[in-house]
N, C-alpha and C positions, 0 to 999 in steps of 0.2 A: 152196512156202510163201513164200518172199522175193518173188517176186512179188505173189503174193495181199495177203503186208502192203503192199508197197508202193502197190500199189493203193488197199488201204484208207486209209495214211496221207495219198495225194492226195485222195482223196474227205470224210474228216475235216476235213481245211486248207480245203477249198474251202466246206464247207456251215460251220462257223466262220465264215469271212470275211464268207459270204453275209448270218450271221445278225448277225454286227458291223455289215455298212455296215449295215443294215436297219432296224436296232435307233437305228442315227448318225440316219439320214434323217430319223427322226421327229422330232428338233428342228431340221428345219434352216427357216428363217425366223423362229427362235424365241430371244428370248435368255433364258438359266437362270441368275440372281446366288443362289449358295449362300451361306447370311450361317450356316454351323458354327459360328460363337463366341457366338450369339445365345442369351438365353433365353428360350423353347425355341430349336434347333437351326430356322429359316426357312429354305425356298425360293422364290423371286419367281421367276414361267413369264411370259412376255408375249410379243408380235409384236414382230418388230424393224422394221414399216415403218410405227411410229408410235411418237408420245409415250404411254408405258404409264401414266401421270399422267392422261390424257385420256383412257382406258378405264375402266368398270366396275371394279371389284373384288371375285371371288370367292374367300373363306375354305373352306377344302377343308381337311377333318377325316378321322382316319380313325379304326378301329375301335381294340376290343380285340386285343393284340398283333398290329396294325397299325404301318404307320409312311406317312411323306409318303410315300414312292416307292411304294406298294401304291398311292395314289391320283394317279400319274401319266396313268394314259387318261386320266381327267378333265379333268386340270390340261393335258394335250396338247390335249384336243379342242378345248376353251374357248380357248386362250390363240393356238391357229390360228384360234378362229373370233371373233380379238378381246379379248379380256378379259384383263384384268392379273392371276394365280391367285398367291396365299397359301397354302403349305403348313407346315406344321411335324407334328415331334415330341413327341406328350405325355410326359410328366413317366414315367422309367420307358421307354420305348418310342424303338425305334430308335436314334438317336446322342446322343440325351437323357439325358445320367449321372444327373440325380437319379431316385431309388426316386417307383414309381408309389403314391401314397397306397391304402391298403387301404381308406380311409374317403373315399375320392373322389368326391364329388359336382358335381351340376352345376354349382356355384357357383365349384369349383376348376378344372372344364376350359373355361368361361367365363375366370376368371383367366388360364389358360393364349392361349385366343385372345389376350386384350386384350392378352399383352403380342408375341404373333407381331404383330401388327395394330401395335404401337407401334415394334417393331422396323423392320417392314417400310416403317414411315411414314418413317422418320429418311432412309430412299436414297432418296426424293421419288421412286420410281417408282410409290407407287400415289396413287388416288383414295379418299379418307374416305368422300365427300362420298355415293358413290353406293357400295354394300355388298351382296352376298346371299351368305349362305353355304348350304355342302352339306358333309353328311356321312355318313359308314354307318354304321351298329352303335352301337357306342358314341358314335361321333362327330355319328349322326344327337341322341340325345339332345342333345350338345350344340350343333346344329342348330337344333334346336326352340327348343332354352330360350335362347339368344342373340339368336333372331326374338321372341321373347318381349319381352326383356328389353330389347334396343334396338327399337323401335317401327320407327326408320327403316332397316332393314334393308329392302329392295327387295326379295325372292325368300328363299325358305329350300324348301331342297332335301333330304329326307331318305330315304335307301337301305337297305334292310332295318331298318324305328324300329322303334325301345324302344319301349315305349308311355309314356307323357306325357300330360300335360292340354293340351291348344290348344284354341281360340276361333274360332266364326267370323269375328274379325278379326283375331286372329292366331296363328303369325305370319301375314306379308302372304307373296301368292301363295305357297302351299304347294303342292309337288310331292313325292309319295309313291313311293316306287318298290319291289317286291321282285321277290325271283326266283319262279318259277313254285314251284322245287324245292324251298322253303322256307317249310314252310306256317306253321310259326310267325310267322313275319316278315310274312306276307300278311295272318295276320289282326288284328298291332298295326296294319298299314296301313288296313284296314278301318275298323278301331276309329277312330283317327287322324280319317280321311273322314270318317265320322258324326259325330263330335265336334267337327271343324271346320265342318259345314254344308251337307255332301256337293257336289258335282262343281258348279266353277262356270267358264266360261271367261272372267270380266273381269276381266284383269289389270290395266285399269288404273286402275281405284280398288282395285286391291292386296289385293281378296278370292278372285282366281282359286285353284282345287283342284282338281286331279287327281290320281289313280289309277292308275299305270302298272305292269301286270302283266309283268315280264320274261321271256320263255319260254323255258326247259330251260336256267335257272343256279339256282346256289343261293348259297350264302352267300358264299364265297370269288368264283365266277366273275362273280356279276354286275359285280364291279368289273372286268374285263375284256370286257366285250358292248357291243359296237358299240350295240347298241339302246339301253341305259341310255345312255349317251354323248349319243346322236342327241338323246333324249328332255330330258335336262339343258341341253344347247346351246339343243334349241328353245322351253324355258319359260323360259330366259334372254334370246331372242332378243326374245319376248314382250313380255319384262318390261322392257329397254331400250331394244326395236330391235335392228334390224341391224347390225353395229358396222363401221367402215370398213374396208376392207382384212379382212375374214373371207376364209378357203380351207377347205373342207369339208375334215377330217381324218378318218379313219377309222382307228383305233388296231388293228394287227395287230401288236403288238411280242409278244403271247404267242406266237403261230405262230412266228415265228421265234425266239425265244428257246427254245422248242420244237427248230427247225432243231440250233439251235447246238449244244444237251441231246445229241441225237442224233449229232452230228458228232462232241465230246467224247468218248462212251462207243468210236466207231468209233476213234477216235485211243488211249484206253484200249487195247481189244483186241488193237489192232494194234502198239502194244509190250511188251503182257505175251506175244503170241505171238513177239515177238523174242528172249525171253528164256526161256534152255534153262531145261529143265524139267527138273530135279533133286528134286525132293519124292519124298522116301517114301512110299513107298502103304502104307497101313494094311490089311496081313491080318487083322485082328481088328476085325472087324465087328457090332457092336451089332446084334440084329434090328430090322426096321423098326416092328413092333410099338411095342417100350421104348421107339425116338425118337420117336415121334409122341406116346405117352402123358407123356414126361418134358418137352416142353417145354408142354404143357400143363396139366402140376400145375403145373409153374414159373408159368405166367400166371394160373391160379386162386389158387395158395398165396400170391403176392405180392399181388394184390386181398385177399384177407383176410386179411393178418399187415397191414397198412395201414390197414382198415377197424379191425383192434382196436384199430391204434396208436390212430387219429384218437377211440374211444372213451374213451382215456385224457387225448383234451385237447392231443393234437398237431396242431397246426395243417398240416395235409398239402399243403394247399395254395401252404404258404410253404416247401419245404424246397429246399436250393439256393441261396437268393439271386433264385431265381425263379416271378412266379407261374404255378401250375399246370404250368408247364413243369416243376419241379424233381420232381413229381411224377413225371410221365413218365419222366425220364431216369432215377432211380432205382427206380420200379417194373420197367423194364427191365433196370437191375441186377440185383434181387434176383431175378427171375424167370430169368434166365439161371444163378445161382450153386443155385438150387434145382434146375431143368433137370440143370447138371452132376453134381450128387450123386445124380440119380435112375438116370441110365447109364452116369455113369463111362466115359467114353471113356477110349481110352490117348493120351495127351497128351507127342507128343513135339518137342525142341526144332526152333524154324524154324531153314532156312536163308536163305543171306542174298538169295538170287533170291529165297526164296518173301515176306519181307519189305520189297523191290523191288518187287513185284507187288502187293501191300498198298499202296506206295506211291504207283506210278504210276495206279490204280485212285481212291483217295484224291483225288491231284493234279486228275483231267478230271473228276469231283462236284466239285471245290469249283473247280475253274473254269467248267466248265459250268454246275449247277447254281445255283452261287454266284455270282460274279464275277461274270458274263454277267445272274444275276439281281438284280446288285447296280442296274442300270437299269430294270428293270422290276418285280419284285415287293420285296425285302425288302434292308435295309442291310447286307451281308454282312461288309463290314470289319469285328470288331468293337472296339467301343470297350474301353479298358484297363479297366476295372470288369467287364466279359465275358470277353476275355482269359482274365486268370489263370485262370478257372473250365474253361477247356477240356481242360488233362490232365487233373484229375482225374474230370472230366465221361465225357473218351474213357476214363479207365480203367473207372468204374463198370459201362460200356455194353458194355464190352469180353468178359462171360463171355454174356450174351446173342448176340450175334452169333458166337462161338466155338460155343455150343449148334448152333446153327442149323446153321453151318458143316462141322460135327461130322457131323452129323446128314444132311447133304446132298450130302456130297461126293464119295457113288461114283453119284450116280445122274446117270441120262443128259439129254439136255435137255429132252423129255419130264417127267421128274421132279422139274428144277427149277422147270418152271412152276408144277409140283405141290407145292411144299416152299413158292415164293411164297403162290402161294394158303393153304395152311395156316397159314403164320404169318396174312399177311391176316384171317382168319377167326379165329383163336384170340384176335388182340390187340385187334381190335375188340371181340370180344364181350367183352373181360376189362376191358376200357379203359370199355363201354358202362356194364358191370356196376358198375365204379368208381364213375361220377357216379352212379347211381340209388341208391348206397348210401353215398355222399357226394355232396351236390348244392354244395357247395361248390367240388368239380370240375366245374360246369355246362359251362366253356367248354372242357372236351375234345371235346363235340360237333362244335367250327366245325373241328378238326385232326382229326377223322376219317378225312373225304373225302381226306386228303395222305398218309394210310398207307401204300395200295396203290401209289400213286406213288411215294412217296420209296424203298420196299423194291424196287419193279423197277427202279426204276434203278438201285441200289445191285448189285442182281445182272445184270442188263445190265452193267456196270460191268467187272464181277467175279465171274465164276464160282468156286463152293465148288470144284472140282474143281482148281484152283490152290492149295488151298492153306487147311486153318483158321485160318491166323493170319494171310494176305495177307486172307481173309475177313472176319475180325474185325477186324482193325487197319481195314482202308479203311475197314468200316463203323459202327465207335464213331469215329471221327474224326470222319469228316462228320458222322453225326447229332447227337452230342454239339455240333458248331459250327452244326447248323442249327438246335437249342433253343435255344442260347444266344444265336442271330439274333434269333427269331423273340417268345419271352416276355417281358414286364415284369419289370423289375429292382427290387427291392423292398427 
């Protein structure tokens, strides 16, 4: 067995590293000026073998609980293949302290560019003069209505749109993008296309429109597809020329961020197997029957004590401090403390290995997952306004993952795929059932797809069989810190 870890710890360290340089590599010819104290919160991406003044200028927006670094491919691909990129933070989102308006319109996330755009003026790295923006989701709306609204805007690029009014003249050169997987998104595009004049390729009196269909991504992933990239770069290319000193980029930092995930969890396992295994094992065994029925009243019963609240006028959407997030993290609550009282396990106290294991588990998710994804997908630091909300965030979250833990902890590995899968299945459909009888939760939809992921990794991580409370701890920790990443602050 000390060999087998140490094995593993070598092999850990190395796909780590691998996935650090790899993750470096993608900015290298590239200078990154973070302006943190800005409002909003700006990033300036350029080439460093030229005056970024004498490049283009692309404004890069991102969605709902989105942030700049979710729209890093883009801002990589552009800014290697020439172009001075513009990102920020909206109001609410990412390293942004101020609360994201509930009554937000495009008039305010406009506001928002003009003053990233004024910020970003003051360091004379970019170009006014010459302008196209892109954005997804949320941020394609504000996309649109900014090509609208400044005439001289060169290019407007929107990724999975809202639907919106456009013109066939503007905005100027529109490029439409969604995922295959995301039929909603496909057919505002549609919409969009007919509405502006349908498919034209003259970009240079500034009425070119296209249509780009992205194959087998949907919401989340087309902001990581090489194709959507390619497609952005070349209606930019278009729209400017070729810019000097371009190098074809092709963005793989999720694959290896991927790597790292994986490395992480090997580095996890291979020091909770260093450490002796003292846990008492529980002779008194709940049938498998009660636990499979018990955590699924818990996830029905907490959908409808929610749905009555929200009947009485509570706004369910805001609870927490965050939106629709606050939702989640406390539906998971209640759903676990229900769970509990349907089978009563016998609940005895940890020791202190078994809350070690809890920890070190905890520690490679919020480095792996987190940290490592602090460059690629979402701002993982969080800001002090997020912060404080984390214990009692991890405690809420904390009889749910006990449930589970509970529940799963004498079956074999076999069984744990099977315990994943079940939850998987139960919290979707409780979660689905949520928005369709609250649509004010619409945007639980886009956090769907990250369920099944963020649970196996959590029990890749961390086996029930260590431990219900090294179980639950690692796992209200992290997830409680990754809502708290991930939602608008309100």
């Amino acid at each position: 067995m000390h060999k087998k870890n140490t094995a593993l710890f070598v092999v850990g360290i190395i796909l780590v590293a691998i996935s650090i340089w790899q993750i470096t590599v993608a900015q290298k010819g590239l200078d990154v000026f973070n302006l943190p104290s800005t409002n909003p919160p700006a990033t300036i991406i350029t080439s460093s073998n030229a005056d970024p003044a004498s490049r283009p200028t692309i404004l890069i927006a991102h969605g709902f609980a989105g942030s700049s670094i979710l729209m890093r491919g883009f801002a990589l691909t552009l800014a290697h293949a020439g172009y001075t990129t513009v990102l920020w933070d909206f109001e609410g989102h990412g390293v942004n302290p101020n609360p994201f308006s509930l009554t937000s319109e495009s008039n305010d996330l406009i506001h928002n560019t003009e003053l990233a755009l004024a910020e970003a003026d003051t360091t004379g790295l970019i170009d006014t003069q010459r302008i196209a923006v892109l954005g997804h989701s949320m941020g394609s709306g504000l996309a649109l209505s900014y090509g609208i609204t400044f005439p001289n805007t060169y290019a407007t690029i929107a990724i999975s749109p809202v639907s919106q009014s456009v013109s066939p003249t503007l905005p100027h050169n529109l490029l439409l993008m969604a995922g295959s997987l995301e039929s909603q998104f496909v057919a505002n595009a549609e919409g969009l296309l007919a509405m502006a004049g349908g498919q034209s390729e003259d970009l240079a009196s500034g009425t070119g429109r296209k249509l780009v269909i992205v194959p087998n991504v949907e919401h989340i992933s087309i902001l990581f597809s090489p194709t959507a990239h390619a497609a952005a770069r070349s209606w930019l290319d278009g729209t400017f020329g070729l810019q000097p000193g371009s190098s074809k980029y092709i963005d793989h930092r999720i694959l290896w961020f991927g790597l790292g995930i994986v490395g992480f969890i090997i580095l996890s396992k291979a020091s909770i197997n260093t450490l002796t295994d003292t846990i008492q094992k529980n002779t008194l065994i709940t049938p498998l029957w009660l636990r499979l029925i018990a955590l699924l009243i818990g996830c029905i019963v907490a959908t409808g004590i929610f749905w009555l609240v929200s009947l009485n006028g509570v706004k369910i959407n805001q609870l927490f401090g965050l939106l629709v997030g606050g939702y989640i993290l406390i539906w998971y609550g209640v759903a676990g403390v229900i769970s509990l009282v349907v089978f009563r396990p016998h609940i005895s106290r940890p020791c202190k290995i078994e809350l070690a294991k809890g920890l070190v588990a905890f520690a490679a998710l919020w480095l792996g997952v987190g940290l490592l994804g602090n460059f690629v997908w979402l701002p993982w630091l969080l800001i002090p306004s997020r912060l404080w909300l984390w214990v009692p965030g991890s405690i809420i979250l904390f009889p749910w993952f006990f449930s589970v833990g509970v529940s799963a902890k004498q079956a074999n590995k076999g069984g744990q795929i099977g315990w994943w899968l079940y939850q998987v299945i139960i919290i979707i459909t409780s979660l689905y059932l949520a928005l369709k009888i609250n649509p004010e939760l619409g945007f639980i939809i886009i956090i769907l797809p990250l369920v099944p992921i963020m649970l196996a990794l959590h029990m890749l991580a961390i086996s029930p069989k260590h431990g219900s409370w090294a179980f639950a701890m690692s796992g209200a920790m992290f997830t409680a810190w990754l809502l708290l990443a991930v939602f608008p602050l309100i």
